[in-house]
ZAMARGU-4260 file (C-alpha; in steps of 0.2 Angstrom, whole numbers, plus 5000, padded with zeros to 4 digits):
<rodrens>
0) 4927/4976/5206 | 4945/4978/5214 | 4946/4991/5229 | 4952/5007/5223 | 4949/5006/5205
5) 4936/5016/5196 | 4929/5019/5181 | 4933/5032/5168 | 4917/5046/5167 | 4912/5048/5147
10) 4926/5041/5141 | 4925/5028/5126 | 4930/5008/5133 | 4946/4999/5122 | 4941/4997/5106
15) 4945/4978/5107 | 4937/4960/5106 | 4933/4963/5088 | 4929/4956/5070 | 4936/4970/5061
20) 4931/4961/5044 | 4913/4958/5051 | 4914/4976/5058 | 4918/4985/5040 | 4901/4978/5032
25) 4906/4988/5014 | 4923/4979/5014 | 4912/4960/5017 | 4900/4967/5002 | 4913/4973/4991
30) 4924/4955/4993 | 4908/4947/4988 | 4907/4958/4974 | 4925/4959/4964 | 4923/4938/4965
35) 4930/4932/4982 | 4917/4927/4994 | 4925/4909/4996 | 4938/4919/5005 | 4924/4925/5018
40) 4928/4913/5033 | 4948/4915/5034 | 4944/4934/5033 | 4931/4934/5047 | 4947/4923/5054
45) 4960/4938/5052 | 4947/4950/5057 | 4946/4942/5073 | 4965/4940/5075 | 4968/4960/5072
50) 4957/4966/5083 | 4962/4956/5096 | 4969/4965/5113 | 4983/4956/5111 | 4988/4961/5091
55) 4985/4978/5095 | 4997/4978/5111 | 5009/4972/5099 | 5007/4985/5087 | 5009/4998/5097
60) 5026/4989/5103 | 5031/4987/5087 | 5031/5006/5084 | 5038/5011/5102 | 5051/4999/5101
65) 5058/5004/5085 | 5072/4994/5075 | 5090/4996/5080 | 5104/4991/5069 | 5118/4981/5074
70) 5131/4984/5063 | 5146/4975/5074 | 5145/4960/5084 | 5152/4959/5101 | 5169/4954/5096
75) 5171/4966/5080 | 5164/4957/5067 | 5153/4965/5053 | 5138/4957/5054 | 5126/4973/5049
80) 5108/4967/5057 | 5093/4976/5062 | 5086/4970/5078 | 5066/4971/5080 | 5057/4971/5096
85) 5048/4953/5095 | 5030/4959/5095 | 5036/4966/5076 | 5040/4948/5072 | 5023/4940/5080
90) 5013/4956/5069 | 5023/4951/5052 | 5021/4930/5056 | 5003/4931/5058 | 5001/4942/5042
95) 5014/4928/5032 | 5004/4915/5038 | 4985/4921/5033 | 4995/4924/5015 | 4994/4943/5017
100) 5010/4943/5004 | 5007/4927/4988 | 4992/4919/4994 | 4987/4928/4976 | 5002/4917/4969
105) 5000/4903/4976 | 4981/4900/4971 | 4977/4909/4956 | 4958/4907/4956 | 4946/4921/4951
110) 4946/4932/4967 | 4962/4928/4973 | 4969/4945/4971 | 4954/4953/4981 | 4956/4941/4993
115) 4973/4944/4996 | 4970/4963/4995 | 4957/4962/5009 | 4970/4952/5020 | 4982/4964/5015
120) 4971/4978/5021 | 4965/4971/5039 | 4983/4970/5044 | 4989/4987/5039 | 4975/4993/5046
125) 4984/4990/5064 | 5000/4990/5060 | 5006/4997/5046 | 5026/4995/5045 | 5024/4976/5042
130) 5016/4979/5027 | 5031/4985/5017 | 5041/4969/5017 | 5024/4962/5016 | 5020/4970/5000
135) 5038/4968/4991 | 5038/4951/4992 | 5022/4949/4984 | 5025/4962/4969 | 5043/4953/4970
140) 5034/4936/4963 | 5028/4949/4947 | 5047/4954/4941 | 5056/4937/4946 | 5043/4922/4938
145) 5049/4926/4920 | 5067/4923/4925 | 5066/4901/4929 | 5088/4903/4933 | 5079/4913/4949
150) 5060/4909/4950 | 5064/4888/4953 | 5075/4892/4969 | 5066/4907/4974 | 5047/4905/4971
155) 5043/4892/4984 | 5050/4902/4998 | 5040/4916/4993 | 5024/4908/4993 | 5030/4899/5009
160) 5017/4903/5025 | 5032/4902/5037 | 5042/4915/5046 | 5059/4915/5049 | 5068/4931/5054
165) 5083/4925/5055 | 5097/4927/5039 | 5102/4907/5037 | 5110/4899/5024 | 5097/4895/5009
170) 5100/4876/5012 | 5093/4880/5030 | 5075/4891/5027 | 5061/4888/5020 | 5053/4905/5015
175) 5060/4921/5011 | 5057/4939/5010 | 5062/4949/4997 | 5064/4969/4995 | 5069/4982/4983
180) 5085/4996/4982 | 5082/5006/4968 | 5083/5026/4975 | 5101/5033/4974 | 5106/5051/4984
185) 5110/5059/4968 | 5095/5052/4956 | 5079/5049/4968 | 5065/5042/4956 | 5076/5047/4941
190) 5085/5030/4942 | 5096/5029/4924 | 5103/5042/4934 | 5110/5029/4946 | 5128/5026/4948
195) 5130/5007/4955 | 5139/4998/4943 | 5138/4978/4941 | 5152/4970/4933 | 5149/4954/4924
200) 5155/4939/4931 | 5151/4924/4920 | 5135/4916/4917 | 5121/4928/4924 | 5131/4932/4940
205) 5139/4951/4941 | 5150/4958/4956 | 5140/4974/4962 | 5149/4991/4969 | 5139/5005/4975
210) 5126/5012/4986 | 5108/5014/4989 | 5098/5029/4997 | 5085/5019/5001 | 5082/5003/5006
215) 5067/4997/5015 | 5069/4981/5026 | 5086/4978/5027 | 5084/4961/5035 | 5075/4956/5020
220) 5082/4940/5011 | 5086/4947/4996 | 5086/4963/4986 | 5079/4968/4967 | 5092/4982/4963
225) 5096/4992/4950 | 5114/4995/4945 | 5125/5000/4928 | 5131/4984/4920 | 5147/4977/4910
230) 5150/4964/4903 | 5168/4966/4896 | 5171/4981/4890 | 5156/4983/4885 | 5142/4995/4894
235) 5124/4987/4895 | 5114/5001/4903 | 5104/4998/4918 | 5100/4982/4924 | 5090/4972/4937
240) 5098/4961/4949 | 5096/4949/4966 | 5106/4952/4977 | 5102/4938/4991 | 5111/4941/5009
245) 5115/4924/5012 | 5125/4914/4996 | 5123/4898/4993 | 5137/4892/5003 | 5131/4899/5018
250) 5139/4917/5019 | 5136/4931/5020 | 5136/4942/5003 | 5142/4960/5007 | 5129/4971/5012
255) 5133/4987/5024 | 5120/4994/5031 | 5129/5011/5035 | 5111/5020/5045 | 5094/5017/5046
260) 5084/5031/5043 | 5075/5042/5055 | 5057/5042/5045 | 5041/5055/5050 | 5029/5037/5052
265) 5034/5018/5047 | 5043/5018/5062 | 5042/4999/5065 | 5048/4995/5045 | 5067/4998/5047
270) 5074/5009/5032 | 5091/5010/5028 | 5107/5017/5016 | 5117/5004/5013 | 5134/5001/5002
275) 5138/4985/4990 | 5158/4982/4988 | 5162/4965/4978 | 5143/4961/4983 | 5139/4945/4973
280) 5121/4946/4963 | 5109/4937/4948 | 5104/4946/4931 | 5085/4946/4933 | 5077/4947/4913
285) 5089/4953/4899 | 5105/4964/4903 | 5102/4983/4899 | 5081/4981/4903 | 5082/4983/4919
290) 5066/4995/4922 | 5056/4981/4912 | 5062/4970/4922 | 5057/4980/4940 | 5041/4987/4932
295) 5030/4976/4936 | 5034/4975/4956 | 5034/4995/4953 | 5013/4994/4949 | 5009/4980/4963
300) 5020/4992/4975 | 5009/5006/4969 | 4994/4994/4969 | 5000/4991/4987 | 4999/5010/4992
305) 4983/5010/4986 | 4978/4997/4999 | 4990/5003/5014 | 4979/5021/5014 | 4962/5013/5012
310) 4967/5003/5028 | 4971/5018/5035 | 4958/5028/5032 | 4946/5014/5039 | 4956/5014/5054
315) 4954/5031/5054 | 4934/5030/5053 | 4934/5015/5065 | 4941/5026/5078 | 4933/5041/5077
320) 4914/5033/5076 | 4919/5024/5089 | 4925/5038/5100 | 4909/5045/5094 | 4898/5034/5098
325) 4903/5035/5117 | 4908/5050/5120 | 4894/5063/5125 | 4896/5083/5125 | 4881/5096/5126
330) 4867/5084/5133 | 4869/5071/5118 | 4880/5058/5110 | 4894/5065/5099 | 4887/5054/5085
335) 4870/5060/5087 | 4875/5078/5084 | 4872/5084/5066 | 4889/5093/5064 | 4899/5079/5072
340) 4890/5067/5060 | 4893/5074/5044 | 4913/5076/5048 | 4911/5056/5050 | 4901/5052/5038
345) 4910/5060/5024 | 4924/5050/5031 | 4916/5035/5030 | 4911/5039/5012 | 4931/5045/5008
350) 4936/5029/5016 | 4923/5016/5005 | 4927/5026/4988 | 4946/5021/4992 | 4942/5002/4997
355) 4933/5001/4982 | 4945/5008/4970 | 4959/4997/4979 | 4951/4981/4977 | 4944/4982/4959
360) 4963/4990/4956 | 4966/4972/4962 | 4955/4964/4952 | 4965/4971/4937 | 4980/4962/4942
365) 4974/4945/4943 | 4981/4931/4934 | 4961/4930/4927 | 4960/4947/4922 | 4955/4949/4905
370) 4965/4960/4892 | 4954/4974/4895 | 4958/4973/4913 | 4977/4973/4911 | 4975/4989/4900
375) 4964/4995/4914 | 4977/4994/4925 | 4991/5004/4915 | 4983/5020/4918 | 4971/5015/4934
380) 4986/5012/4944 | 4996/5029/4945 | 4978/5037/4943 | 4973/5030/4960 | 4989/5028/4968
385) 4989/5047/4967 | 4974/5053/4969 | 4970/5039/4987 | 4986/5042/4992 | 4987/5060/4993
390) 4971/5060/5002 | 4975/5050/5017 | 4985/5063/5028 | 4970/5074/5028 | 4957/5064/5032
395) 4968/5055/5046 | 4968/5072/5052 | 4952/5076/5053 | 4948/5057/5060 | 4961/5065/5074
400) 4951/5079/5078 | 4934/5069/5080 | 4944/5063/5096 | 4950/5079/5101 | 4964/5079/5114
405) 4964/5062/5115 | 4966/5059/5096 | 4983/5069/5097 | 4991/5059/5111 | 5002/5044/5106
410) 4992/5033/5119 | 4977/5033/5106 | 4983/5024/5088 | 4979/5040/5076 | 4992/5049/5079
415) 5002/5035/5072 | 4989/5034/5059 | 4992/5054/5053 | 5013/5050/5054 | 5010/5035/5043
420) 4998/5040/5029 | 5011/5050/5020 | 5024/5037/5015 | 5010/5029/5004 | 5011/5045/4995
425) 5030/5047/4994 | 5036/5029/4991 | 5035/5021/4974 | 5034/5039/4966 | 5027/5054/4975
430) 5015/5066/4966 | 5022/5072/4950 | 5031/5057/4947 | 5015/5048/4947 | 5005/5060/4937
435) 5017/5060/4924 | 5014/5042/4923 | 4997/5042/4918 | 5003/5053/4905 | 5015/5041/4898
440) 5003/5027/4900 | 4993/5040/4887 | 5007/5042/4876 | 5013/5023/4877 | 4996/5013/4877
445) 4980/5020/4869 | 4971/5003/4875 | 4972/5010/4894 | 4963/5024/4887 | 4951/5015/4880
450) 4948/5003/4892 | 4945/5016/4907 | 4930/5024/4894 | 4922/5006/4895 | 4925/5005/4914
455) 4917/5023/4915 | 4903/5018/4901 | 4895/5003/4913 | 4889/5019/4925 | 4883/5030/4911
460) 4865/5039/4912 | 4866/5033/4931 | 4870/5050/4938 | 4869/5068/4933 | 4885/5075/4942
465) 4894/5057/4937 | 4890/5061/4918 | 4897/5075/4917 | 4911/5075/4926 | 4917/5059/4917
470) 4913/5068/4900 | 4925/5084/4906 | 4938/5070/4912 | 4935/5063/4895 | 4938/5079/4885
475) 4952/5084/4896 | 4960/5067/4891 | 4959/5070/4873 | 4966/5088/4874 | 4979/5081/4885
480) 4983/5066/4873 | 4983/5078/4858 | 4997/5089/4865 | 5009/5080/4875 | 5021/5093/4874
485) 5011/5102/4883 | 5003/5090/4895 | 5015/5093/4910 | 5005/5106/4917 | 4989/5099/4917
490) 4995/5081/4924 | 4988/5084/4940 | 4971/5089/4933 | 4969/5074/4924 | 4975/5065/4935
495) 4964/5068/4950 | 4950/5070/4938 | 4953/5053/4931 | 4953/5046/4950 | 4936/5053/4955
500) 4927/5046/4939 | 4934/5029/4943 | 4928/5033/4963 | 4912/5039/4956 | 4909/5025/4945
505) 4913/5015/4958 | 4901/5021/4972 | 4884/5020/4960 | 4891/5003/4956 | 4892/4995/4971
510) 4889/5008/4986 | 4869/5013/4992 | 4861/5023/4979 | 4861/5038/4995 | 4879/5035/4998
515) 4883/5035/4982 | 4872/5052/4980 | 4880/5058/4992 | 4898/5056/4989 | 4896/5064/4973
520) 4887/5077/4978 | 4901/5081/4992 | 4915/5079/4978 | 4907/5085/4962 | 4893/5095/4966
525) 4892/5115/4962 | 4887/5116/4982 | 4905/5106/4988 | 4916/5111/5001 | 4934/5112/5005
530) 4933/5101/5022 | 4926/5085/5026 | 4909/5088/5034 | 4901/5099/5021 | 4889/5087/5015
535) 4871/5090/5004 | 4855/5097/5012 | 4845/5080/5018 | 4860/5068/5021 | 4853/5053/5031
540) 4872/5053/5040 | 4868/5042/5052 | 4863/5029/5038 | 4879/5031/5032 | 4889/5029/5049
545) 4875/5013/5051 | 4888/5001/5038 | 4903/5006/5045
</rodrens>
């Protein structure tokens, strides 16, 4: 050892040199499970790659060195960019390139979707920012394929493996990103309330005028946005468009980026307001039909925030067991002490029920997927977009604590984690929004209805507290369904309860049977507490803490 330097007293070493698939022994069991263990070895491959020393050095680079835009060049020109620190382009290349955005596209076997999913997963769970370009251009693929005037020039970029940063004339790159501008100041998610107008041009090409709130990943190749079109004098209602940022002839299309925004968390994922004047754009679907046409990268976004707080929350466990692990207080290891170890193991239960509901949400969305699945996934989607979501802040919080002082400095990656977990519940509709979709995936779609009671009927007779919870869920749905008038105020009921059947259901399926006891004890029982940590008489925590 070097003269001088000495070794930290009770203090956990890096929590480096890992396999953070291998590590996370539910998430290999549950990729076996939903259909895609031949995705096993390049998984063990990313695993390897995000726990590397040198992945996480960029991450946290990434998220100190945050985005600046350049909307001037040196001499005066308008070039509106956003310059990222390079350790932000080596984080988003390695996820492109293990297919973390179309690798579900691009080979559309049985398992693909999960597989993809889990790849998703590993890298959020270090870096999250990335993951929202990431995520775009693979919902992106959903809304553009049924339009062949865009998909035949676009598509192969967007399954492309490549990387390149850089805005170049199409001619000139091989792959592509893709993001969305939908959010206006005055509308938020009310979106017919937008103001953008598109004017038609000839063909399917229309001149675009207006502004977007919102606008994530500005550097982005080109952008699904909603706008007011005409076509003559005539008003076709709102539309979807592509707007690329390069045209065809190598220049640039108008797009000022007038700010980024200066976000809680996501801090490495540039945001931006931005303005179209005269901005040349593509008719994606049919004129008028523009939320059809964005719908479908709407639910694979949701599916996406599903994953992004399930990677959280597994960061969030990894850390604190660690910590715990090597930490000792009061004459024992922190995780050896029964208090300490019930806090993490509910964690690590909260943690597999949301890996689980992500990637059989996944599973729904495949090209494979049968009927039922798809109907599944009409009412699945907000159900567990809302219910996962909105329970990341807290447990990243209490995954904080479990480190004490050290969990609330920025040196130590959860309090980036606690920053980051609520954009999953916000973006792509935030609470009431979401509710209110299960409810008009009720009113719109009696097969999503029935095709949750058979997802919830393959567990029946299995477990007390699951029975009958899923048979209040069940009555509450029919009450709700009978009186949509009246339906608002109980959204959020049904909601959540529809999410922990489906959680339920899902942890007798494919957790331990003690586990699986346990989590529903802790979330249905009569005896359930507020907090993580109050956990039944008899649980073996230190079983739990053993997989994870």
């Amino acid at each position: 050892m070097a003269a001088g330097l000495t070794i930290p007293v009770n203090q956990a070493p890096p929590r480096v040199g890992l396999d953070e698939f291998a590590a996370d022994e539910p998430l290999v069991d549950a990729v076996s499970a939903f259909g895609a263990e031949w995705a096993v070895h390049s998984l063990h491959e990313v695993g390897r790659l995000v726990g590397s020393a040198e992945f996480q050095r960029d991450a946290e680079k990434a998220n100190v060195n945050r985005p600046v835009a350049r909307i001037w060049d040196r001499y005066g020109a308008r070039i509106d960019e956003v310059e990222y620190d390079e350790s932000y382009h080596r984080v988003i290349g390695h996820a492109i390139a293990h297919g973390a955005h179309t690798s579900g596209w691009a080979d559309p076997r049985p398992g693909s979707g999960v597989a993809r999913a889990a790849t998703f997963m590993l890298f959020a769970q270090v870096e999250p920012g990335h993951a929202c370009p990431v995520s775009m251009t693979h919902a992106a693929v959903a809304s553009l394929e049924g339009s062949p005037w865009i998909a035949d020039e676009w598509m192969p970029r967007l399954l492309s493996r490549s990387y390149e940063p850089r805005l170049l004339p199409p001619a000139e790159k091989r792959s592509a990103l893709v993001g969305m501008a939908m959010t206006e100041k005055q509308g938020g998610s009310d979106v017919r309330a937008n103001r953008t107008e598109g004017v038609h041009l000839g063909g399917r090409s229309y001149q675009v005028d207006g502004h977007k709130w919102f606008c994530s990943a500005p550097m982005s190749d080109a952008f699904l946005v909603l706008a007011q079109t005409r076509r003559g004098g005539t008003d076709e209602g709102l539309s979807c468009l592509v707007v690329p940022r390069v045209l065809d002839d190598g220049t640039r299309n108008t797009f000022r980026i007038q700010r980024l925004k200066d976000k809680l968390g996501n801090v490495s994922n540039a945001s931006s307001e931005i303005e179209f004047d005269g901005t040349i754009a593509t008719l994606v679907g049919e004129p008028g039909r523009g939320v059809r046409a964005i719908i479908e990268m709407v639910q694979r976004t949701r599916l996406d925030c599903v994953l992004g707080s399930a990677a959280g929350m597994r960061q969030s466990v990894a850390e604190a067991v660690w910590h715990a692990r090597h930490r000792a207080a009061f004459g024992a290891l922190l995780v050896e002490q029964p208090a300490m170890a019930a806090v993490l193991a509910d964690l690590a239960l909260e943690s597999e029920a949301a890996m689980l509901a992500g990637l059989r949400l996944a599973q729904t969305f495949e090209q494979s997927a049968s009927d039922r699945d798809g109907a599944l996934r009409r009412l699945a989607t907000p159900a567990l977009k809302y219910w996962v979501c909105k329970r990341g802040p807290h447990h990243a919080y209490e995954a904080m604590e479990c480190l004490g002082g050290n969990g609330y400095t920025e040196s130590f990656p959860l309090a980036r984690r606690y920053r980051e977990q609520p954009v999953m519940a916000i973006w792509e509709g935030s609470g009431n929004v979401i509710a209110l979709d299960v409810l008009r995936a009720l009113a719109r779609d009696a097969e999503s209805a029935e095709a949750l009671r058979d997802e919830l009927e393959t567990t029946r007779g299995a477990h007390a507290l699951l029975d009958a919870h899923v048979g209040r869920t069940l009555r509450l749905l029919g009450e709700v369904a009978g009186d949509m008038d009246g339906a608002q105020a109980q959204a959020r009921r049904l909601t959540e309860s529809l999410a922990l059947a489906l959680q339920g259901s899902l942890m007798v399926r494919h957790a331990p049977a003690h586990d699986a006891e346990t989590f529903l004890a802790a979330r249905l029982g009569e005896d359930r507490g507020a907090q993580y940590g109050v956990l039944p008489r008899g649980t073996d925590a230190a079983a739990i803490l053993a997989r994870h």
